[in-house]
Phi, psi and omega in degrees: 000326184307312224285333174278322148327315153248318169322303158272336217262317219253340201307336203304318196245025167210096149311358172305311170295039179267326169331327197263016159269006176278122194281316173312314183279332153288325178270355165285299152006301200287316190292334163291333222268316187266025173277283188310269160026280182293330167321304193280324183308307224314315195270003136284354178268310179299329159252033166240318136341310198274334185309276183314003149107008222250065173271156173322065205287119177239146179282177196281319206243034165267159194313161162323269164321320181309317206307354161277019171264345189324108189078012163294135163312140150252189189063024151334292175359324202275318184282347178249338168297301170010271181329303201288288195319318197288301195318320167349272174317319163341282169256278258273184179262128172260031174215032175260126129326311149341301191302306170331306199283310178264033177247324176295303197295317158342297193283312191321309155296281183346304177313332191288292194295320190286350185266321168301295196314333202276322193280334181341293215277327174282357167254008182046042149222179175299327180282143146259266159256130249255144230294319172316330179272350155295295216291321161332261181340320197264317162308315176269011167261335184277342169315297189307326198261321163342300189299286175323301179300344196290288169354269186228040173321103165313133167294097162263180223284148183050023186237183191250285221245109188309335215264340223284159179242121190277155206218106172325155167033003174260058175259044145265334208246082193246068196312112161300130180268346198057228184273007171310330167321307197291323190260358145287327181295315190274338143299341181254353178283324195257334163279004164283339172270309208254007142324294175307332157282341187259010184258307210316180159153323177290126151331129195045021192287317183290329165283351227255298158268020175268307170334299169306310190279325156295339158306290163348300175308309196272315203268342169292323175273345167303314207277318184301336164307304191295090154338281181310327190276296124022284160301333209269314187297348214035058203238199175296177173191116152254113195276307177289016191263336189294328188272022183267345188288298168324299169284345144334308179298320183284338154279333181300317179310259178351303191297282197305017179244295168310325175297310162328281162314319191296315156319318175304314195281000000 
């Protein structure tokens, strides 16, 4: 929303505002903005979770040590879309399609968790949904987001084909999956969600390394966006990936704002 706001709408009577076509300058931004966000969001969400009852269920027959978590809020989850959609909505170009496909996949999982934490705390036990009902739920959001790119994926540069599968230090060697695409993508999507379960285990290692890895992300989309640097790499170049950069950052925000409370707590 900024970028239009000052960039089209204001520059004419500020030239400053030109900064804000700058993928960098939004996205340091961006990363504050869902920084700030969770700061301010986190100890009223956290204590509208505790009015409302919404604690933590350990099973019986897990470590010891879990068992002072008994009643820690849950849905933390609520407090980190939060951040990423608005900070989003914010910075990023709302007329990049990107942004659209990984703002569906946000809510699309999110929704998953938050549907798992609800069934937690109203049945007053550890299970919520049960693992075939994930794994359902998660294939047919990674089908959606698959599909589309198959569909109508932007074409990067120098390449014939969007589908083709690239190999590091290997750039002759591009295999086409064709439609083979759609069901390596959603393999790579649900096993990549139900990664992030198999890291957790410490108290906060999983926002911890989702922070890490979206920083990564976000300087990767950055670099494949950038003709030049991009050229310089000798890597692909996606003219449509920097506002992928912008949302990366709004999980870094978001995480290190949550992670913050999440210590407190």
């Amino acid at each position: 929303m900024f970028y239009y706001l000052f960039f089209k709408k204001l520059i004419q009577f500020f030239s400053p505002f030109n900064v804000f076509q700058y993928i960098t300058f939004r996205a340091m931004y961006a990363t504050v903005t869902a920084l700030a966000i969770s700061l301010i969001l986190g100890p009223i969400t956290i204590e509208r979770l505790k009015r409302m009852r919404v604690g933590q269920q350990i099973r019986d027959d897990g470590p010891k040590s879990h068992i002072s978590k008994a009643g820690t809020p849950t849905m933390g989850g609520i407090l980190i879309l939060s951040a990423i959609i608005i900070s989003t909505f914010l910075w990023a170009r709302l007329d990049d399609p990107l942004i659209y496909v990984v703002l569906f996949s946000l809510i699309w999982f999110g929704g998953l968790g938050f549907l798992d934490d609800y069934l937690k705390v109203k049945n007053r036990r550890s299970l919520g949904l049960r693992g075939w009902h994930k794994i359902i739920i998660q294939s047919l959001g990674a089908f959606i987001i698959a599909y589309w790119v198959y569909r109508w994926g932007p074409l990067p540069g120098g390449m014939e084909s969007k589908t083709a599968l690239l190999f590091p230090f290997f750039k002759n060697f591009r295999p086409d999956l064709g439609l083979f695409f759609i069901p390596f993508a959603m393999l790579v999507i649900v096993g990549t969600s139900n990664a992030v379960n198999l890291t957790d285990g410490l108290d906060g290692l999983a926002i911890t390394c989702t922070i890490f890895v979206a920083g990564t992300y976000a300087v990767l989309s950055h670099i494949t966006s950038n003709f030049r640097i991009a050229d310089y790499l000798d890597i692909v170049h996606i003219p449509l990936a920097g506002e992928l950069a912008v949302f990366c950052a709004t999980m870094v925000g978001a995480g290190l704002g949550f992670l913050w409370y999440f210590v407190l707590t």
